[in-house]
N, C-alpha and C positions, 0 to 999 in steps of 0.2 A: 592182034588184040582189038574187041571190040571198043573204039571210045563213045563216052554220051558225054555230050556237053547239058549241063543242068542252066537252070533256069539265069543264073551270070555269066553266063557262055562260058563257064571255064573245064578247059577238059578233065575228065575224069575215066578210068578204066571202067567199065561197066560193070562188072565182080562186085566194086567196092559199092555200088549203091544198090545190089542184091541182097545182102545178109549172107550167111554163113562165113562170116570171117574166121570160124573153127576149124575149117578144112588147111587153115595155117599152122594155128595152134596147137591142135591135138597130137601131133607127131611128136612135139618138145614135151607138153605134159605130160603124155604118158611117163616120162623121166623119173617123175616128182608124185602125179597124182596115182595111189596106190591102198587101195582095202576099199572100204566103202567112204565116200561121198555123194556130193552133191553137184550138178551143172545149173547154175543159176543163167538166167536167159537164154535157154538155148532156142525157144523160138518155134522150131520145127524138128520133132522125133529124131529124121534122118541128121540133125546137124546136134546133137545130144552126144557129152563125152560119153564113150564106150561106157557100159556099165555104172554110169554114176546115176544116182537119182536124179530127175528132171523137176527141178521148180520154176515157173517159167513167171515173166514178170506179170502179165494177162494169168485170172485165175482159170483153170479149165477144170478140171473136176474136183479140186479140193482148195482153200483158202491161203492156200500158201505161197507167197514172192517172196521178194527177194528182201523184204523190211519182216518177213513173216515167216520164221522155220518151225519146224520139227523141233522138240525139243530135245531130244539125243542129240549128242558132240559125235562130230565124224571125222575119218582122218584128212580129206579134204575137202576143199569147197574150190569150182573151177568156173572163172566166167569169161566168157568170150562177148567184148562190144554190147556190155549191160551196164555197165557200172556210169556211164555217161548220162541213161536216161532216168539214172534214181534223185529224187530230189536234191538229198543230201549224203553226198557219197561218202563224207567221212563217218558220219553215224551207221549206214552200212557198212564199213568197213569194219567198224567197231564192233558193229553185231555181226559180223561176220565168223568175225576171231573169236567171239566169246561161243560160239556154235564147233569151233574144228577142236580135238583133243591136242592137249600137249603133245611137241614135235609135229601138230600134223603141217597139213600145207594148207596156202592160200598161193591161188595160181590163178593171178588177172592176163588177160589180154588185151591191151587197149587202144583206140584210134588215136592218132598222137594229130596235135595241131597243125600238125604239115601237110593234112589235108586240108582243106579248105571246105569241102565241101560235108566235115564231118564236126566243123563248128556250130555254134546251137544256133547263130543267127543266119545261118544259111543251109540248116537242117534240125528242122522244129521240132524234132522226135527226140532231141538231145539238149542237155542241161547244163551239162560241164564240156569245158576242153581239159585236155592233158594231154602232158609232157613226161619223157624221162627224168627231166628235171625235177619237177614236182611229185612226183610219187618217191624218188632218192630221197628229198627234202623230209615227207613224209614219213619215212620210213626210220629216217633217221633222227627223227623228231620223236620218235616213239621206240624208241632205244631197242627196235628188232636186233639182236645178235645176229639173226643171218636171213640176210635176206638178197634179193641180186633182180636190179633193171637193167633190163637191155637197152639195146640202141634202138633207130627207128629201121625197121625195117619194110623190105619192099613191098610191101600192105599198107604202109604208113601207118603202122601199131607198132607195139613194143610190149614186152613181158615184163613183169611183175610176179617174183616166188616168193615167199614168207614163207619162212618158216615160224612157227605160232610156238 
């Protein structure tokens, strides 16, 4: 395994300060995300869930992020290591849900604070940290029936499924 040590000397896998944290992800969502959706940040084409429509945080040819949908509800909305660089993640969150139809899914992926290196004061491109802890808190703060966080896993992310 290639290591980089970043700018605190502290090591890190090289993977994790590439992008495409998806190629983790996607194998579990497929589970969950199913009909039409959406992949919010996926970044680059090749690292876009299978089949879902791509909104990318950066506009490319059309107006739309991840504060800014389509106005059709779809069955789900899938984001892989986006949701850290939006200003205010609960308000995304919120407009999230109001965009997926009843029963559908909300399927986060996200860098959990046990990286170090994916904290916003030692990676400027990021706004929030999270925890499994805090998204549970969240989730159950907003009276989801069924919803399920994982642990951290060896990415140092962790999943997030809502069901809406």
């Amino acid at each position: 395994m290639e290591i980089l040590f970043n700018e605190g000397g502290q090591k890190i896998p090289r993977f994790q300060s590439e992008g495409n944290a998806s190629q983790f992800s996607i194998p579990f969502a497929k589970k969950f995300c199913k009909g039409i959706g959406y992949d919010i940040g996926y970044s680059k084409l090749e690292w876009k869930f299978p089949g879902a429509i791509g909104i990318d945080l950066d506009c490319l040819d059309d107006d739309y992020h991840a504060d800014n949908l389509p106005d059709a509800k779809v069955d789900y909305i899938y984001s892989s290591h986006c949701l850290e660089h939006v200003p205010h993640w609960i308000n995304t969150i919120e407009f999230w849900i109001s965009k997926i139809k009843n029963k559908g899914i909300l399927f986060l992926y996200l860098p959990d604070f046990s990286q170090k290196y994916w904290r916003p004061w030692n990676n400027r491109k990021h706004n929030h940290c999270f925890t499994p802890e805090i998204f549970k808190g969240f989730c159950e703060s907003k009276q989801f029936e069924n919803f399920f966080v994982s642990g951290v896993d060896l990415n140092n992310s962790f999943y997030v499924v809502i069901e809406v």
